[in-house]
C-alpha positions in Angstrom: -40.7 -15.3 7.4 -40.9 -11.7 6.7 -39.1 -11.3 10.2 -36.4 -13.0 9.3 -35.4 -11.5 5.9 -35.6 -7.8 7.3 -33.1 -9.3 10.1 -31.0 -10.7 7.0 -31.1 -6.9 5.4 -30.3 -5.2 8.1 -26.9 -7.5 9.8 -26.6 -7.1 5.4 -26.4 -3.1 6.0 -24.3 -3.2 9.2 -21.4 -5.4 7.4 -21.4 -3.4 4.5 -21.3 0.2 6.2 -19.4 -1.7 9.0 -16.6 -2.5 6.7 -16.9 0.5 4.8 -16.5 2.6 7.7 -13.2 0.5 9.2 -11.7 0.7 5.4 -11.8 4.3 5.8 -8.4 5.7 5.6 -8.0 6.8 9.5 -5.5 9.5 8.4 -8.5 11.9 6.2 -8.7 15.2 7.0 -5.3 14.8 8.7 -2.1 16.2 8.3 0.1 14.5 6.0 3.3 12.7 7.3 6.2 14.2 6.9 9.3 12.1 5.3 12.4 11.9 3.6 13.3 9.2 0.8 16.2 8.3 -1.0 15.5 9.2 -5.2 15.3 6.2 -7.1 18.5 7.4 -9.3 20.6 9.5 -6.3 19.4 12.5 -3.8 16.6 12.4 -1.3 13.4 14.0 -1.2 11.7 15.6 1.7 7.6 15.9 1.6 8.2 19.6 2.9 10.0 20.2 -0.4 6.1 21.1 -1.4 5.1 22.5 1.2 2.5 25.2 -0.4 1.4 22.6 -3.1 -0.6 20.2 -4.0 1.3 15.8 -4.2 0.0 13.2 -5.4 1.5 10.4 -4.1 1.7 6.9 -5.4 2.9 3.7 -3.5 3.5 0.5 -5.9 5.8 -2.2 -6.1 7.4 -3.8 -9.2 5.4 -7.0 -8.4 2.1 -5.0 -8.5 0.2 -5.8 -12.0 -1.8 -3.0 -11.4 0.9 -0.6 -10.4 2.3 -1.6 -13.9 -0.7 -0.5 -15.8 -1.1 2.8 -13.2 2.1 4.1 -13.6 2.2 4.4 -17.2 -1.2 6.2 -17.2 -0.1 8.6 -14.5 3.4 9.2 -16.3 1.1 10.0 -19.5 -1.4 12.6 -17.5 2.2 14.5 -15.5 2.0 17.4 -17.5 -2.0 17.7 -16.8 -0.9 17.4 -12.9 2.3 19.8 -13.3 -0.2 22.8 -15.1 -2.4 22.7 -12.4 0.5 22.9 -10.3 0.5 19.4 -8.4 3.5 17.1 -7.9 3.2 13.2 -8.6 5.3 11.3 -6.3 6.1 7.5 -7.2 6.9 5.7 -4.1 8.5 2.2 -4.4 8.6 -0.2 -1.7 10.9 -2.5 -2.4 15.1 -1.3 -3.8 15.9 1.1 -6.0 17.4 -1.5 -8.1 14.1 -2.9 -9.0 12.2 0.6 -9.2 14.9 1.2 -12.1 14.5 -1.9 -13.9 11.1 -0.4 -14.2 11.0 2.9 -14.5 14.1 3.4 -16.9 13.0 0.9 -20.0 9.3 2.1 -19.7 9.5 6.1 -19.3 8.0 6.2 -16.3 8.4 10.1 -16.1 7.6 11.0 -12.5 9.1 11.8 -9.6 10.6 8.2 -8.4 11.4 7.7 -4.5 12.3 4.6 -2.6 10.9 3.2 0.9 12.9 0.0 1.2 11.7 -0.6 4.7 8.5 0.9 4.6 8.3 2.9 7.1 6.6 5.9 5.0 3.8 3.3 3.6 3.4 2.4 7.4 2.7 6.2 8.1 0.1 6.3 5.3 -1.5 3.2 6.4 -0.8 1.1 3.0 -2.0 -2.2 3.3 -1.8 -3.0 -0.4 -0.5 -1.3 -3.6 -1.2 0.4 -4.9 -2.1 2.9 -2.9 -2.7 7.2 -4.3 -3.0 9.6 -1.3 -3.5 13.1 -2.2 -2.3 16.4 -0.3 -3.7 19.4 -0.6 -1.9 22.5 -0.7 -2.8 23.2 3.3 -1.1 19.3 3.8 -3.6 17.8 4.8 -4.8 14.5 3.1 -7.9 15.2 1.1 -8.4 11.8 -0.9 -6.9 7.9 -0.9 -7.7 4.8 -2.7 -6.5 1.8 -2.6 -6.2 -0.1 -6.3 -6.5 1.5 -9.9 -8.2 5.0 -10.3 -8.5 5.5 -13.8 -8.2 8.3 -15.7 -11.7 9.8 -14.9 -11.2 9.7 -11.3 -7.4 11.0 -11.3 -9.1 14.3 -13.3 -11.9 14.7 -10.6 -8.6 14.2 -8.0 -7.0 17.2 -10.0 -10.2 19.1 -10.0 -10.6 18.5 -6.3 -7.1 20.3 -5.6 -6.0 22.3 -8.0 -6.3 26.1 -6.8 -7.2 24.6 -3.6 
């Protein structure tokens, strides 16, 4: 009996670090993906714009419940971001019609991009939304999560970057 319940712990520990390890976001430690995105109201914006500096960037959709409660928290810390010199980057994957039903009527005050096709969510591996990948000032990718990081963790993020 005692046989069989260490064999149940341990095929326990390989699915759990097993599937930890495969959710691991293969591009860590690499450099981030370049691209350029049409702005949600007009112009495009290249990643190497901030080159030098620190992005946080966000992937949502406007049929993302948690994206809807993200967003507004992230719009509300910006200025925290923007005096420790990082850029928040909303990326939308869906039309920029929908982005500005959004964005407009509920301040969203961030930097607001469009991948209609996807192909820069493909880049950065996004499976689901949303998604945060942050860049360090070297462009590499130091952190991503998938889901909500609340305020707590999007400080430590800061922390982890700023004067990087």
């Amino acid at each position: 009996m005692a046989e069989r319940s260490s064999t149940g712990i341990v095929v326990f520990a390989l699915v759990v670090f097993g599937g930890m390890y495969l959710a691991r976001d293969a591009n860590l430690g690499r450099q981030a993906p370049d691209f350029s995105l049409p702005d949600t109201y007009g112009g495009s914006v290249d990643l190497a714009s901030y080159h030098g500096r620190p992005v946080l960037l966000v992937f949502w959709m406007t049929s993302c419940g948690i994206c809807r409660h993200e967003l507004p928290t992230l719009s509300r810390m910006a200025p925290q971001f923007r005096s420790k010199g990082i850029a928040v980057v909303a990326i939308h994957l869906g039309s920029a019609d929908e982005a500005r039903d959004y964005i407009g009527p509920n301040h969203i005050d961030l930097t607001s991009l469009v991948d209609a096709d996807g192909t820069v969510a493909r880049a950065y591996h996004v499976s689901a939304v949303p998604k945060l990948v942050l860049i360090g000032n070297d462009g590499t990718i130091r952190k991503t999560t998938t889901g909500m990081a609340d305020e707590t963790v999007l400080a430590q993020w800061m922390d982890a970057v700023s004067g990087s």
